[in-house]
Every structure is written in structure tokens, then in C-alpha cells.
C-alpha positions as CSV (number, residue, x, y, z in Angstrom):
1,X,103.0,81.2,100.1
2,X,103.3,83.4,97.1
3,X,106.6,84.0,95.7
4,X,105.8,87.7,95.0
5,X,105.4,90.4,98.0
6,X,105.1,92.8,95.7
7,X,103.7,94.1,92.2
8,X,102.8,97.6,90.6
9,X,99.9,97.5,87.6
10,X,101.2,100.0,84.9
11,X,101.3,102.7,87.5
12,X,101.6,106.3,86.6
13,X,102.2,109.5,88.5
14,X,101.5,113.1,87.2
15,X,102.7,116.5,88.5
16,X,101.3,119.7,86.7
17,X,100.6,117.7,83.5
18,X,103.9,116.2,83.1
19,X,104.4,112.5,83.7
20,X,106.9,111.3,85.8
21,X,106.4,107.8,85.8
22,X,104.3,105.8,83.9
23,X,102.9,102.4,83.1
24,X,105.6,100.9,85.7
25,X,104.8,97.1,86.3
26,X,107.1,95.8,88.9
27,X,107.6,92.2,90.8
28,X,109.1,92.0,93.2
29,X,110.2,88.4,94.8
30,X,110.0,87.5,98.6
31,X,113.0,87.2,100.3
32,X,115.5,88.5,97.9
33,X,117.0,92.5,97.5
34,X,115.6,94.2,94.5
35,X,117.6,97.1,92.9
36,X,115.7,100.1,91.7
37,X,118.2,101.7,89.2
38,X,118.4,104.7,87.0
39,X,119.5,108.1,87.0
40,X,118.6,110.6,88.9
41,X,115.0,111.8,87.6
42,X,114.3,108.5,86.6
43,X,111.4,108.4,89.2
44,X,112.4,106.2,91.3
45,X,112.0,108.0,94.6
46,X,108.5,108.6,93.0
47,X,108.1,105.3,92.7
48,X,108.9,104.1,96.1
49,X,106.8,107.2,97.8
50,X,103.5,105.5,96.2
51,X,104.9,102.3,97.2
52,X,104.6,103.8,101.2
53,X,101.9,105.8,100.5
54,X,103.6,109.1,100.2
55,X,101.7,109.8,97.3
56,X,98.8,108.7,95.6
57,X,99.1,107.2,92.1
58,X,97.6,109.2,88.9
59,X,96.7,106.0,87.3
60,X,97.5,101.7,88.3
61,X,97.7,100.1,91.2
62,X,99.9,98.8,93.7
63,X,99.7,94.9,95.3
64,X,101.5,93.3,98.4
65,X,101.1,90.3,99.9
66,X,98.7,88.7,97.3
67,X,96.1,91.3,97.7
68,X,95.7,95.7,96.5
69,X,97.6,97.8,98.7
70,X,96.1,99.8,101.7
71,X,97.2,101.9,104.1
72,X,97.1,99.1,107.1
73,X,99.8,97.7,104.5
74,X,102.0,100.5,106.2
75,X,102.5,97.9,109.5
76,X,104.7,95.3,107.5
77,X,106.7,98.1,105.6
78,X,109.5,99.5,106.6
79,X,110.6,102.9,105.1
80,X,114.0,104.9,105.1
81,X,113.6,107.7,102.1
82,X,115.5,110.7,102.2
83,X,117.7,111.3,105.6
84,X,117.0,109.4,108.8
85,X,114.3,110.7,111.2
86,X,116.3,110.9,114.2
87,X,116.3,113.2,117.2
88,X,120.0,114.4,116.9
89,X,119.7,115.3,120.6
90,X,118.6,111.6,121.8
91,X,120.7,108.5,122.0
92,X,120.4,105.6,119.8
93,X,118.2,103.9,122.3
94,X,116.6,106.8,123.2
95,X,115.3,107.5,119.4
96,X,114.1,104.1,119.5
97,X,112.4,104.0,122.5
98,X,110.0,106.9,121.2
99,X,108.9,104.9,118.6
100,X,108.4,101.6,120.7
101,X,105.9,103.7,122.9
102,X,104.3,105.4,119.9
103,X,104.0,101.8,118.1
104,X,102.7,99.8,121.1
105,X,105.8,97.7,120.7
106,X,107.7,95.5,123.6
107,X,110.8,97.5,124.7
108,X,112.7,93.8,124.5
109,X,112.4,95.5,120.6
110,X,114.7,97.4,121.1
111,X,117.9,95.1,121.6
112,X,116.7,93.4,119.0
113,X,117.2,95.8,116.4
114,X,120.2,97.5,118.0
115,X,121.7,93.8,117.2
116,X,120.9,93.6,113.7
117,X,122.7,97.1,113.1
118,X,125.0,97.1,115.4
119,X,124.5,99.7,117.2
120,X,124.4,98.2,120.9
121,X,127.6,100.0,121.8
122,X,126.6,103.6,121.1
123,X,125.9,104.3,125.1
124,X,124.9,107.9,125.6
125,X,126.7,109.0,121.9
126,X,123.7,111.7,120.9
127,X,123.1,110.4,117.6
128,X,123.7,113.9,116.4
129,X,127.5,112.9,117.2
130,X,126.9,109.7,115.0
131,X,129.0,109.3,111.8
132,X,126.7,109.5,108.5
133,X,126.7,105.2,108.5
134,X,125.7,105.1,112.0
135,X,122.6,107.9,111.6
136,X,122.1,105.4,107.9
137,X,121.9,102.1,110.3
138,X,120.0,103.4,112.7
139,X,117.5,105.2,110.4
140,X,117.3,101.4,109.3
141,X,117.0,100.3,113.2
142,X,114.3,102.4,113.4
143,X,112.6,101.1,110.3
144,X,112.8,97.5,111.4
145,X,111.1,98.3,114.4
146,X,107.7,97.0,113.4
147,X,109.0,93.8,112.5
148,X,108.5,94.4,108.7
149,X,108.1,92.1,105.5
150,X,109.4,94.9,103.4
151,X,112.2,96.9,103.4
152,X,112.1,100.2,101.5
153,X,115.4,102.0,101.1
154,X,116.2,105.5,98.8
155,X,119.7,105.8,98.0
156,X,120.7,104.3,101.1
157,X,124.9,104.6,100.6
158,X,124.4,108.6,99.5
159,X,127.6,110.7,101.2
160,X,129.1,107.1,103.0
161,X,132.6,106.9,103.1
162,X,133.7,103.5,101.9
163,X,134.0,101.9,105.2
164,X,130.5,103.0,105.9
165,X,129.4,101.4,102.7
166,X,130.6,98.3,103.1
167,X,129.0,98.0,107.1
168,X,125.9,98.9,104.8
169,X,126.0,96.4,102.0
170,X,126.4,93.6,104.4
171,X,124.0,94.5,106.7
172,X,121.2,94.7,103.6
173,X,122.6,91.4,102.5
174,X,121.3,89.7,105.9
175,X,117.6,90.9,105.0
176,X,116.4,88.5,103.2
177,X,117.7,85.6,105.7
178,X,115.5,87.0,108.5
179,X,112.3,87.4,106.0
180,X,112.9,90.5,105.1
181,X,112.8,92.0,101.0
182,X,114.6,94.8,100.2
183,X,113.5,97.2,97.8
184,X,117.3,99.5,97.2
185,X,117.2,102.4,94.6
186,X,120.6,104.0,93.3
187,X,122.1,105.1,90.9
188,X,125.7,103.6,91.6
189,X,125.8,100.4,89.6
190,X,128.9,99.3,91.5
191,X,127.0,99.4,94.8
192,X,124.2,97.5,93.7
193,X,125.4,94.5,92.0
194,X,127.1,94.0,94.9
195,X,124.0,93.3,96.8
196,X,121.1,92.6,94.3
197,X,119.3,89.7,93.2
198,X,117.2,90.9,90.9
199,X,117.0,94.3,89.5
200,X,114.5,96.9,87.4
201,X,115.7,99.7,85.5
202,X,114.2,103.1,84.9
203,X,114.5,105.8,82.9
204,X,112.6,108.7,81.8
205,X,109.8,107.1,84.8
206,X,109.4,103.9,82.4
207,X,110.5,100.5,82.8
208,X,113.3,99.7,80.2
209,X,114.6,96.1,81.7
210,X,113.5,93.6,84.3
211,X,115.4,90.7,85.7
212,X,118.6,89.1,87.1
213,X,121.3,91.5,87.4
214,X,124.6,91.1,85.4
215,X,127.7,92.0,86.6
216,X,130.5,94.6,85.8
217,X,130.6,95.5,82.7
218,X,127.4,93.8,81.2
219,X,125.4,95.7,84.5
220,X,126.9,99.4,83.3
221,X,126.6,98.8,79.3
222,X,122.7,97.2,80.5
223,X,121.9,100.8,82.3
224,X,123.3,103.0,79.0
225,X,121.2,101.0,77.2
226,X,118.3,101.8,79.3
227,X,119.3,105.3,79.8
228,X,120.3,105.9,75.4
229,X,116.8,104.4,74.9
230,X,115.0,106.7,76.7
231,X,116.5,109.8,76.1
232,X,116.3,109.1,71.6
233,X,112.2,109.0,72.7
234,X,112.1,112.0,74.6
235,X,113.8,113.6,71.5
């Protein structure tokens, strides 16, 4: 099986003229979490939208599972950009159980995922009541539904209170045990190493360092680096 799920080709995206990222080349291995960082306007949410098919690329291409990325793609790929798509005035089951019958799934799914987020003990707690990790994990219940390769998650510990953070940290650590990659993008460096195998940096919506992660203080002085570097070329 190939190592790699998956790879962007010096990908590009455009808005009015003005590039917002550009020759990105990205590999990402199976079975590990890989950190997108940089600052915010880096292009990273950009990024992971072409990833999912939320936009179209200007220019490169996109490759998962060993072959170019189409839009049946979408049925290994799990998403959870931006907030959680839940109906506030449903229950946790209840949200997932629209999706089971929109997706064809088994409603045995269902337990299952409540499981790996533990969320089984919600009982008929809307999930408007939910605390901001609960909505998170189930936003990423609802994700795993369709029994995903590929996890795609934007700023997933935005607004968490620190018990909330660390419920989510852990839970993304199980991924990759169950066959699933995560793709994380943040900009809190603390966060991330805490989680990451691997890790790409971006800034200014280029690629300015691929590869293991360091730790601490080597991690933070890596990202000014980065961020320095892109900022003197912009001048």
C-alpha cells in the first residue's frame, strides 16, 4: 500500500488577481496527524477547502490514494472546517441520525461514532445546550460517519477551554490507530506539537518548511523563521 494518502502538485489559488496560495506541494503520510501551520492568512483554510472540494484550484493538482483527486474522493474524506454543522435543536443522536439516512449508512453507525467521541451519554441534551468541545467532537462524530481515510480538521481547538482541549488532543491522537490521517491546521504551536507527526508550514500561501516537527522552542523559533522569511519577500 502506498505510504502517501495524500499529495498537492505546486497548487495555486487566485481571488481577484491576487494569489493566495501558490506552488504548494504537500505529502502527506498514511496513518500519522499532519499539522498545517502558519498565521492567520497564511492560506491554510484555502488550502484545505481545495483539498474537499470547496474550491477549485487556479493552477496544480491534488492526489489521494495513489491516483488525481475527484469528487467521489469526497466518500473517504471527512471534513470539519469552520463551526460544526449541527441542528442546535436536535440531540446528539438525533443530528447523526439525519446523516445516516441521508448517507445510506447502517444506523449500528451511530454507536459507533458516539464511542469514539464520547458522546454516548448526551441523552436528550439538544446539542444547542452542548459546551463548545462537545459541539467540536460531535462536529467530528459526524465527520467520521462515512467511515473515512482522511480526516480534515480547520482550527479545530478555536474558543476551547483547556479541559476541552485536552478531551480534543487525545481524541485526534487515536486517529491514526483506527486508519484514519489527520490533516490539523492552527496556528497555536503549543497545541500542535502536542499531537503532530509531521508538520508543513505556511506563510504568505507558500510552503516555507516540510517535515518532522521539533519541539518547544526549536517548533516556535522554526515558525518565525517561516513567517520572517515571507514577510522580507512580500516587502
Amino acid at each position: 500500500m502506498d505510504t502517501i494518502i495524500l499529495k498537492t502538485e505546486n497548487l495555486s489559488k487566485s481571488f481577484k488577481g491576487q494569489k493566495i496560495v501558490e506552488d504548494l506541494s504537500l505529502t502527506i503520510p498514511r496513518n500519522t496527524v499532519y499539522g498545517l501551520l502558519g498565521p492567520n492568512g497564511a492560506g491554510k483554510s484555502t488550502t484545505l477547502k481545495m483539498m474537499t472540494g470547496m474550491l477549485r484550484p487556479s493552477t496544480g493538482k491534488i492526489f489521494f490514494n495513489g491516483h488525481e483527486w475527484n469528487r467521489n474522493d469526497l466518500h473517504d474524506i471527512g471534513v470539519l472546517i469552520e463551526t460544526p454543522p449541527l441542528y442546535e435543536n436536535l440531540t446528539a443522536r438525533e443530528n447523526l441520525k439525519v446523516r445516516t439516512i441521508a448517507l445510506g449508512l447502517p444506523a449500528s453507525r451511530i454507536d459507533e461514532v458516539l464511542r469514539i467521541v464520547d458522546l454516548t451519554n448526551t441523552g436528550k441534551k439538544r446539542a444547542g445546550q452542548f459546551s463548545l468541545g462537545m459541539k467540536q467532537r460531535l462536529g467530528i462524530a459526524i465527520a467520521l460517519l462515512n467511515y473515512p481515510k482522511l480526516l480534515i480538521l480547520d482550527e479545530p481547538t478555536n474558543g476551547l477551554d483547556p479541559i476541552g482541549i485536552q478531551e480534543l488532543r487525545k481524541l485526534i491522537r487515536s486517529f491514526p490507530e483506527l486508519g484514519i490521517t489527520v490533516i490539523l491546521s492552527s496556528h497555536i504551536l503549543s497545541e500542535v506539537e502536542q499531537v503532530v507527526d509531521e508538520i508543513g508550514i505556511i506563510a504568505g500561501g507558500k510552503l516555507g518548511y516540510q517535515g518532522a516537527a521539533p519541539q518547544g522552542q526549536e517548533l516556535e523559533a522554526l515558525f518565525m523563521q517561516v513567517v520572517s522569511a515571507s514577510r522580507k519577500a512580500g516587502n
